[in-house]
N, C-alpha and C positions, 0 to 999 in steps of 0.2 A: 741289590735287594737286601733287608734288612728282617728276617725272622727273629721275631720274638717271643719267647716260650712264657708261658703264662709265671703269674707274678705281677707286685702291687711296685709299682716306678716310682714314686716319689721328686715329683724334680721340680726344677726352675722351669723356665722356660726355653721349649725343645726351639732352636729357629732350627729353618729347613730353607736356603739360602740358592741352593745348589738345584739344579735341573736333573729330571730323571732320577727322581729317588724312592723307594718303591719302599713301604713300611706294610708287612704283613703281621701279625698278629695269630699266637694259637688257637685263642678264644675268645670269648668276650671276660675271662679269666684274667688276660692282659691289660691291666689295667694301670693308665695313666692320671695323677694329678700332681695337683699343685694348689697350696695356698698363699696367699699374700698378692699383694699386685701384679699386673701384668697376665699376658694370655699363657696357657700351656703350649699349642702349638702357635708360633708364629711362623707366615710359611710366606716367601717371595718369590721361591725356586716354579717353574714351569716345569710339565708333564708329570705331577706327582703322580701316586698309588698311595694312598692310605687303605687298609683295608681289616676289616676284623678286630679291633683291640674296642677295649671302653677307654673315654675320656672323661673326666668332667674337673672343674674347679667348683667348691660349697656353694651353694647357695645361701642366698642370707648374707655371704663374709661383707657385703656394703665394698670390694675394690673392683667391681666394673669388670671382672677377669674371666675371659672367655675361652672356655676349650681347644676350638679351633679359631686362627683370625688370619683368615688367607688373605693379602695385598694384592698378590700376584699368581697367578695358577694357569696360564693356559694351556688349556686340554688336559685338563689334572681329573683328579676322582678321589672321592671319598664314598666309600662304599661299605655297607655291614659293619657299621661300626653305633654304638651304644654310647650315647652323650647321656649320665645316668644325673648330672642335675648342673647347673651352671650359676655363676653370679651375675650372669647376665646372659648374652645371648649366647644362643649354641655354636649357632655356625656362623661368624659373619665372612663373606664372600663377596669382596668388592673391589672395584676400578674398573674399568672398562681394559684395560690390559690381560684381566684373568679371566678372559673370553671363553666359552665351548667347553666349560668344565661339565661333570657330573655329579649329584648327590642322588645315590640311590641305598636305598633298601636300609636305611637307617632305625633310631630308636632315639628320640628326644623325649626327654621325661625331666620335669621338675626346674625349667629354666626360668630365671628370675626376667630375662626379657625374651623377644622374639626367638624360640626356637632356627629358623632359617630369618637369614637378612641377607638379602640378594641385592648386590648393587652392579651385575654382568651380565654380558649379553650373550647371548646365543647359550644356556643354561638350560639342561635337562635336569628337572629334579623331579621323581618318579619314587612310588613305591617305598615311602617312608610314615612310620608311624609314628603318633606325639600323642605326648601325657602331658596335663599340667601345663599345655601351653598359655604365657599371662602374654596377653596382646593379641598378636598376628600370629598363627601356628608361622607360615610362608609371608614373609613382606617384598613385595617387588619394588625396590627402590628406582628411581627415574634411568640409571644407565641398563636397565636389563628387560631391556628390547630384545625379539626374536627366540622366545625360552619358551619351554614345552613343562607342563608341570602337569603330571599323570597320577592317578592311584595312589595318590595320598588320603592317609586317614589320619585327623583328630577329634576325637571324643568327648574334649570338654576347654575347647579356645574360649580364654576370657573375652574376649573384644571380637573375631573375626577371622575363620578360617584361614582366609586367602586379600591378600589387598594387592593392588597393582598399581602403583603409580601413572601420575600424569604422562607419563614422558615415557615410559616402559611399555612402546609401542610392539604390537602384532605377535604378541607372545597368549600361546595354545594354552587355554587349562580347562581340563574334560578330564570326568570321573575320578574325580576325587570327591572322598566324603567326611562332611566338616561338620561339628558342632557348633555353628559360627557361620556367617554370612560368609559369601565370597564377595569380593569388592572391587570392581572395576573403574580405574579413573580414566582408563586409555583412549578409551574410544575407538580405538582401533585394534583390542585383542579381541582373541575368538574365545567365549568363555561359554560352554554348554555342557548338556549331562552331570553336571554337580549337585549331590544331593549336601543339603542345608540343612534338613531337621534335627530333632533332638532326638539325641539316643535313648 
């Protein structure tokens, strides 16, 4: 495990390669970035723990570069951590390889694309709040099938609270609340109790 005591990081890009690496954070005090191309965390390693720090790369900088960009994660978590603005999306989390991960209890605010972009299955993401989301606050891309998506709240999604892909079959989303339509293409998710209006 990996304690880090508050303080601004400045860095390239952290890769996380390795299985079983557990990054806690003091506060949200701990704070990560990066400018110029490329993502700040790049992560391949399974069973992560990210927990507790902020992250973010500018907004605006026009290179595409994303806080977090998991490839690979299965049964990993990112939890309590503060994405405070992105050059594009916040979290993206994909393959079908970074199966049964977790994103909970977050903070996305000020990201230039899709706060979450889910492209994994069996995905619990619960209990996270967004600002300033432009697009999708949650995007279910076609491999993330079988995901539970609980108790999210965003207050002002440009396009659409919640979208779910064609192909991002029998994945639960109940009680969350969206300034922004929820959007089902599945046909086959269970999607109820979600409030849609305007704040």
């Amino acid at each position: 495990s990996i304690f880090v005591r508050n303080g601004t990081y400045q860095e390239g890009t952290i890769t996380i390669s390795k299985s079983d690496v557990t990054i806690v954070g003091e506060s949200w005090d701990v704070v990560f970035t990066k400018t110029g191309s490329g993502h700040l965390f790049s992560i391949s390693g399974d069973r992560f723990d990210i927990s507790n720090i902020q992250a973010y790369t500018p907004a605006g900088g026009g290179q595409a570069s994303r806080p977090f960009n998991i490839s690979s994660g299965y049964q990993s978590r990112v939890r309590r951590c503060y994405i405070s603005q992105s050059d594009d999306m916040g979290m993206y989390w994909g393959t079908s390889a970074s199966h049964r991960g977790l994103i909970m209890n977050n903070w996305f605010d000020s990201c230039d694309s899709y706060p979450i972009y889910c492209d994994s299955r069996e995905m619990f993401i619960g209990f996270n709040h967004f600002k300033d989301a432009a697009g999708y606050a949650i995007y279910m891309e076609s491999n993330s099938e079988d995901c539970v998506i609980v108790g999210n709240i965003c207050p002002n999604a440009v396009t659409t609270g919640l979208h779910i892909q064609a192909n991002a079959e029998d994945t639960v989303a109940v009680a969350n609340r969206f300034d922004g339509a929820v959007s089902d293409s599945s046909g086959t998710s269970t999607v109820a109790s979600n409030d849609e209006t305007a704040f």
